[in-house]
C-alpha positions as CSV (number, residue, x, y, z in Angstrom):
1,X,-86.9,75.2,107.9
2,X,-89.3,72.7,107.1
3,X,-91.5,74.6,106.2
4,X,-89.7,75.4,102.9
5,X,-88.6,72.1,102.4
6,X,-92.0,71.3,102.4
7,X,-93.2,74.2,99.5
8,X,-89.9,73.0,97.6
9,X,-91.3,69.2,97.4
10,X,-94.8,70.6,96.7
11,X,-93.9,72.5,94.2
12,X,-91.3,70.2,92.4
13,X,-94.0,67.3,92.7
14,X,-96.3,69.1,90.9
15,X,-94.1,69.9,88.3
16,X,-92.8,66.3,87.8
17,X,-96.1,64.8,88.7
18,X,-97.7,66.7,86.8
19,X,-100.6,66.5,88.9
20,X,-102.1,67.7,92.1
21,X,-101.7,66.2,95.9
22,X,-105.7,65.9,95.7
23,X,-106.4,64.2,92.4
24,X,-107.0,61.0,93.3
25,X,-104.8,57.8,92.0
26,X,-101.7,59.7,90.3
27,X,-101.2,58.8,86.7
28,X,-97.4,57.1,85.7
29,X,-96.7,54.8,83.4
30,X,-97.4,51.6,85.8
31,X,-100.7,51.3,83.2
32,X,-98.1,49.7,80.8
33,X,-96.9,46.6,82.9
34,X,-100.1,44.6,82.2
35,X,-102.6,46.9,84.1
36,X,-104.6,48.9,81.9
37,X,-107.5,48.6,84.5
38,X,-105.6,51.3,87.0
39,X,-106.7,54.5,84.7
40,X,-109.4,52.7,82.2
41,X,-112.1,50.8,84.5
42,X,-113.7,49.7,81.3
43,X,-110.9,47.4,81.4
44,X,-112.1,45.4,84.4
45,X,-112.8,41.7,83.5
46,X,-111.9,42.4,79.6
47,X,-109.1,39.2,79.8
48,X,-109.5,35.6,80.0
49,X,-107.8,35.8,83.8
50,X,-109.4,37.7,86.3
51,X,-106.3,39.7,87.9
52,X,-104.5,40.8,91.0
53,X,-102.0,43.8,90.7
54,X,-99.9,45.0,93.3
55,X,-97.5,48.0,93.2
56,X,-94.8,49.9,94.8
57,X,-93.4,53.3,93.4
58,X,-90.9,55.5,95.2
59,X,-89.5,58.3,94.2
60,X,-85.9,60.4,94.7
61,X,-84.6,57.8,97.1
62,X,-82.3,59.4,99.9
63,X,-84.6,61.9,100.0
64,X,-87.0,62.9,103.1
65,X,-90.6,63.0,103.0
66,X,-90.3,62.0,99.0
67,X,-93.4,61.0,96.6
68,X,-94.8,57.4,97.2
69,X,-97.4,55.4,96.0
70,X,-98.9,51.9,97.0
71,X,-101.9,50.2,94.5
72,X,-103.5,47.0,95.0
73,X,-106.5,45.8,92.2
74,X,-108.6,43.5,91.4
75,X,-110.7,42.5,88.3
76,X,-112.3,39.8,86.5
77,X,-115.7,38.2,84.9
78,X,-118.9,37.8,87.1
79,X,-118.7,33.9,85.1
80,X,-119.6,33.4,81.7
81,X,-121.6,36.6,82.0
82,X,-120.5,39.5,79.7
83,X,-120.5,41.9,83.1
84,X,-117.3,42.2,85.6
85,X,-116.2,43.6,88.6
86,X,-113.2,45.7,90.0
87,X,-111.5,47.3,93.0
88,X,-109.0,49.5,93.5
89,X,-107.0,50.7,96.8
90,X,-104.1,53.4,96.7
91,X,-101.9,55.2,99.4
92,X,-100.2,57.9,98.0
93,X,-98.1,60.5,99.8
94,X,-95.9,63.5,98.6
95,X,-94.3,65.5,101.2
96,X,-97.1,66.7,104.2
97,X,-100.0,66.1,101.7
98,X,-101.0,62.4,101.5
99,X,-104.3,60.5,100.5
100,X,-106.1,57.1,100.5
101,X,-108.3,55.8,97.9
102,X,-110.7,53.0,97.5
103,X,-113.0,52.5,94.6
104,X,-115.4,49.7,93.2
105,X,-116.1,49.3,89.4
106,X,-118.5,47.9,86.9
107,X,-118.0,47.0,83.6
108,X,-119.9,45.5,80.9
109,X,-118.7,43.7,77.5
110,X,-120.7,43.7,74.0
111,X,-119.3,41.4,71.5
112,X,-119.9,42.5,67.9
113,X,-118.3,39.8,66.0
114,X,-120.7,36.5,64.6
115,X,-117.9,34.2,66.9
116,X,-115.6,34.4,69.3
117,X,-112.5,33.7,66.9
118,X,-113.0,37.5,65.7
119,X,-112.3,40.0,68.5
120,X,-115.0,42.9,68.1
121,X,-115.6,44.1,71.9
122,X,-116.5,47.2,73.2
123,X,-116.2,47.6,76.5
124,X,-118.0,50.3,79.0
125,X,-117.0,50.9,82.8
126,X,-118.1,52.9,85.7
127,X,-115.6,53.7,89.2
128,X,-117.4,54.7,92.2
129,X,-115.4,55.6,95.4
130,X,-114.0,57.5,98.7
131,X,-110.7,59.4,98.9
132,X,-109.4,60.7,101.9
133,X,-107.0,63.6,102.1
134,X,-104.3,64.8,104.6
135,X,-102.5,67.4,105.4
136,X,-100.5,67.2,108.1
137,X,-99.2,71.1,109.6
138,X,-98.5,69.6,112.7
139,X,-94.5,70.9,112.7
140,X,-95.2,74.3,110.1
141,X,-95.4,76.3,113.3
142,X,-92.0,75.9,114.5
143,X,-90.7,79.3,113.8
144,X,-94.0,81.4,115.3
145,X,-97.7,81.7,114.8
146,X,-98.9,82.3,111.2
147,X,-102.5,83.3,109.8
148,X,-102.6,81.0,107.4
149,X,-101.7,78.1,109.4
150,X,-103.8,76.0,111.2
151,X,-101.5,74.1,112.5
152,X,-103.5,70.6,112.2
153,X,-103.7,68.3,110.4
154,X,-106.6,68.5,108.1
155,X,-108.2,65.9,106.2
156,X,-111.6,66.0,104.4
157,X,-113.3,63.0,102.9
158,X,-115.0,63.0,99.0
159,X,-117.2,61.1,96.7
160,X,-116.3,60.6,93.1
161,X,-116.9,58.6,89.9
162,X,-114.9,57.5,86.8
163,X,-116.4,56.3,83.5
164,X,-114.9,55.4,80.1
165,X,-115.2,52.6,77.4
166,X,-113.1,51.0,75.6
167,X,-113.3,49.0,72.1
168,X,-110.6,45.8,71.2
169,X,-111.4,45.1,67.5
170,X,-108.6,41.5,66.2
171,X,-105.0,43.6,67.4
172,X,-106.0,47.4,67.8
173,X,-107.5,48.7,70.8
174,X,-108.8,52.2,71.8
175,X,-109.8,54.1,76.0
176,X,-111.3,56.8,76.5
177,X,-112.0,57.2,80.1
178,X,-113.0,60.7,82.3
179,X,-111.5,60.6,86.0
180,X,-113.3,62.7,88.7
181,X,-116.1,63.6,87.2
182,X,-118.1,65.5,90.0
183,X,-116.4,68.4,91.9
184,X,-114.8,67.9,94.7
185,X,-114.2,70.3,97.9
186,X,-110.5,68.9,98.9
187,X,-109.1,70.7,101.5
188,X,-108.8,74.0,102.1
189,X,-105.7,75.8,103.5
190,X,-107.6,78.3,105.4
191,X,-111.2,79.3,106.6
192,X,-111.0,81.6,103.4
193,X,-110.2,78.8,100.7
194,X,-107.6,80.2,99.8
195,X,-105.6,77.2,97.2
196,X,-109.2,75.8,97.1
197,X,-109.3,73.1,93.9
198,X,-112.5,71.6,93.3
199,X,-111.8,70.4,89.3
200,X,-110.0,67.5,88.8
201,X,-111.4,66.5,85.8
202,X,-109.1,64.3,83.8
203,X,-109.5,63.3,80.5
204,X,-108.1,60.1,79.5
205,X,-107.3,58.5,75.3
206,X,-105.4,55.8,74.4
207,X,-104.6,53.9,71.0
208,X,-102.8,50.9,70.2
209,X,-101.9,47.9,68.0
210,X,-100.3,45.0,68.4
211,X,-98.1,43.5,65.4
212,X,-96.6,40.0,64.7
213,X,-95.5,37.5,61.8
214,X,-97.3,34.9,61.6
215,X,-96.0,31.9,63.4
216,X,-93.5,34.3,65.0
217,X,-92.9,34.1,68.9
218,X,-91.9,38.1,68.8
219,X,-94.6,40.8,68.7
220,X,-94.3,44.6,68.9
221,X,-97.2,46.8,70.6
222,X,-96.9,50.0,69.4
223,X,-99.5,52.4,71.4
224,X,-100.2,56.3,72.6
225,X,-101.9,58.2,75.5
226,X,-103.3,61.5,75.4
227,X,-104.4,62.9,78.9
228,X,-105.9,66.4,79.1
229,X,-106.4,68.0,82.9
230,X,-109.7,70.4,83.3
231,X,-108.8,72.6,85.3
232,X,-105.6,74.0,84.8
233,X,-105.8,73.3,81.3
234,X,-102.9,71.0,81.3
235,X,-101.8,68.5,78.4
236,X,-99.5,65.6,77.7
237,X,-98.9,62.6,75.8
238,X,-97.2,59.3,76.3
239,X,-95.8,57.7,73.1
240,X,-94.6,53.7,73.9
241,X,-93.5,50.9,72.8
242,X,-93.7,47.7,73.7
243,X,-92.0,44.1,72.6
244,X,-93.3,40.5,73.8
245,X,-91.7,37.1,73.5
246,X,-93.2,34.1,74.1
247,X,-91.6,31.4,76.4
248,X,-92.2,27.6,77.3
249,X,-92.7,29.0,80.9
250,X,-94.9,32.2,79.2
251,X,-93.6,35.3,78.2
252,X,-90.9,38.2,78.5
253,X,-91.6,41.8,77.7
254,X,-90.7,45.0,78.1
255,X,-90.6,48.2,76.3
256,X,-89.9,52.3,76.6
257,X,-92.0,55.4,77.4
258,X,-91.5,58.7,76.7
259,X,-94.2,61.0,78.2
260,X,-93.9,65.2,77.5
261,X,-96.2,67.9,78.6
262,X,-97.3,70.6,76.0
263,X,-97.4,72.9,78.4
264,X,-94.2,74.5,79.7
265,X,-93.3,76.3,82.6
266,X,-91.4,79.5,83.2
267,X,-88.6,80.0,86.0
268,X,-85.7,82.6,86.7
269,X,-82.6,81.7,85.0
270,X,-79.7,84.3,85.4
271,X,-81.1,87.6,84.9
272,X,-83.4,85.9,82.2
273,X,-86.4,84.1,82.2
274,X,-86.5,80.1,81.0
275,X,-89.0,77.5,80.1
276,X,-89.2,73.8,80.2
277,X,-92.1,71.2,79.3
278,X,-91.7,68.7,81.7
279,X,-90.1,65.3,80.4
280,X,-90.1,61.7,81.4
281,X,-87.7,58.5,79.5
282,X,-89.4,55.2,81.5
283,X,-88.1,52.0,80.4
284,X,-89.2,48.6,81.9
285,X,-89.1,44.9,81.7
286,X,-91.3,42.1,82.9
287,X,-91.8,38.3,82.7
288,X,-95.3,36.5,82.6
289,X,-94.3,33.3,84.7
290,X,-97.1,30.7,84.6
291,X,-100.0,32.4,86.4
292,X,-97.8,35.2,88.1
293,X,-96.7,38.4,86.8
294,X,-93.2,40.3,87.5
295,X,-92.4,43.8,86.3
296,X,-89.8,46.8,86.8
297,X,-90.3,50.2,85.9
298,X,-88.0,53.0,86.0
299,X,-88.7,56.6,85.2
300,X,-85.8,59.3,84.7
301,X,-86.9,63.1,84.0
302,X,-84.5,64.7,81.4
303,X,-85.3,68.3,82.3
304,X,-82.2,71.1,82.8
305,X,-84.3,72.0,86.0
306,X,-84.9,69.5,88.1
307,X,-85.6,68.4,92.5
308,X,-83.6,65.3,91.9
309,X,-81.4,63.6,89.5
310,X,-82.4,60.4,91.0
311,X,-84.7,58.2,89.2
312,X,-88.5,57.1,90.2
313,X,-88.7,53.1,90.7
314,X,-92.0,51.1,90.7
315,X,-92.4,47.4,91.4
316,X,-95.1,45.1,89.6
317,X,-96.4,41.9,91.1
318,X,-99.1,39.9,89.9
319,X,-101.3,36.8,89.2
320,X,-103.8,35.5,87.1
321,X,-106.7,33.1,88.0
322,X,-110.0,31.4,87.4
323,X,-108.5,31.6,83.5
324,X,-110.3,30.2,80.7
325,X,-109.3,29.4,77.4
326,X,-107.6,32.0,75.0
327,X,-111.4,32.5,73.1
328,X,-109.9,35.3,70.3
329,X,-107.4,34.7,67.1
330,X,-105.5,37.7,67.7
331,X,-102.5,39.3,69.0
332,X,-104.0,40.8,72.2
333,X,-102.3,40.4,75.6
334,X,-104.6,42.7,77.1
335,X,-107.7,40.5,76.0
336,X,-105.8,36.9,75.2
């Protein structure tokens, strides 16, 4: 029945997700192929290159009505001035629920440092937008009438906000960014609320530094993100790393996440009870060709328990304009 097919992919996406249908742009590891900006928007207009990003993610191929997701952004410096602007549109569906998402940002960049050899930035940024949500129960009513079945598909409309900061000092760099500040209404699964989830707070850190020899064409970008949800109470962390090598025609890279939840969840093994913490390995590679930008991410979830054993792919295309000169001494691809 469909219906079950449906509660088995809503279920298993938001164990390997580990997120909500409603929580606006999902949050993978796609920030690590040169676009920081997606979940930090005090990271619009921090490089030299204002930037295009476009993505493709699909999830346990072969499979019906599977987890997808579509980004386009935009960033870069309102001129010489120490203010920029962003933009971000998303189409992500899972199963019956999908949603589309539009947002515009502002960011603002205070040197610190006497010159511009020095990098001492700190960066602050503020996302306003629109998300629209769908639920489509068109074909849930194919075995008889239910109460809690409209039958419809729903969709409700809602206003949010994102703000964070974020401070480069030479090769280290820190985020800290909250998504969906206000409380939203989402959509309801029956006149009575019942699954209502109006807090999707999520709270957002990230470290890093980048290290090279000097006069070396190899450099290592060792970096962490911490990302705590509101309302459930949820936690993970991402630990990565990340290796660059610079080419005449610009520069290869690629690197390995491994992202775990400290929170586990229990299910029915046997005549026992189990737990797992959810896990993800995500390895990917990407080139930096002239003004364009290629990438390939793959992410594989080790658990015993699992939808699929198929992997999640994710294309990255790029390219970089209206570039000025490399301003900072330091080994900062993010910035440089």
């Amino acid at each position: 029945m469909k219906l079950k097919r449906f509660c088995l992919i809503a279920f298993t996406g938001l164990i390997s997700q580990f997120g909500f249908g409603q929580e606006g742009l999902p949050i993978y590891s796609d920030y690590l192929t040169d676009n920081y900006y997606l979940i930090h928007p005090s990271m619009a207009g921090v490089a030299n290159c204002a930037k295009v990003r476009l993505t493709a993610r699909k999830q346990w191929f072969g499979i019906d009505d599977a987890p997808a997701l579509q980004t386009l952004s935009v960033n870069g410096r309102l001129g010489d001035s120490p203010s920029a602007l962003g933009a971000i549109v998303y189409n992500d569906k899972n199963g019956y629920h999908s949603q589309t998402g539009a947002s515009l940002t502002y960011a603002h960049h205070l040197m610190f440092s006497r010159n511009e050899i020095d990098l001492n930035m700190l960066s602050f940024g503020l996302s306003a937008g629109f998300i629209q949500y769908k639920l489509d129960e068109t074909t849930f009513l194919e075995d008889g009438p239910d109460d809690l079945i409209a039958g419809i598909e729903q969709s409700s409309t809602n206003f949010n906000i994102d703000f964070g900061f974020s401070y480069h000092f030479i090769d280290f760099y820190a985020h800290a960014t909250v998504k969906n500040v206000l409380n939203n209404d989402g959509i309801n699964s029956n006149e009575n609320g019942l699954y209502k989830f109006d807090n999707l707070r999520t709270y957002l850190f990230s470290i890093g530094n980048v290290f090279s020899k000097f006069g070396s064409d190899w450099s290592y970008e060792p970096s962490v993100m911490f990302m705590y949800k509101d309302g459930t109470k949820e936690s993970s962390i991402d630990i990565n790393g990340k290796v660059y090598k610079k080419m005449e025609f610009g520069k290869l890279w690629g690197g390995l996440s491994y992202r775990r939840s400290l929170d586990g969840a229990e299910f029915l093994e046997g005549t026992g009870v189990s737990s797992q913490k959810l896990q993800y390995f995500t390895p990917f590679l990407g080139v930096d060709y002239k003004k364009f930008v290629f990438a390939y991410t793959y992410s594989y979830q080790s658990n015993s328990v699992v939808f699929n054993n198929g992997g999640f792919h994710q294309l990255t295309l790029g390219y970089n304009f209206n570039c000025k000169r490399e301003k900072y001494e330091c080994d900062c691809p993010a910035v440089n």
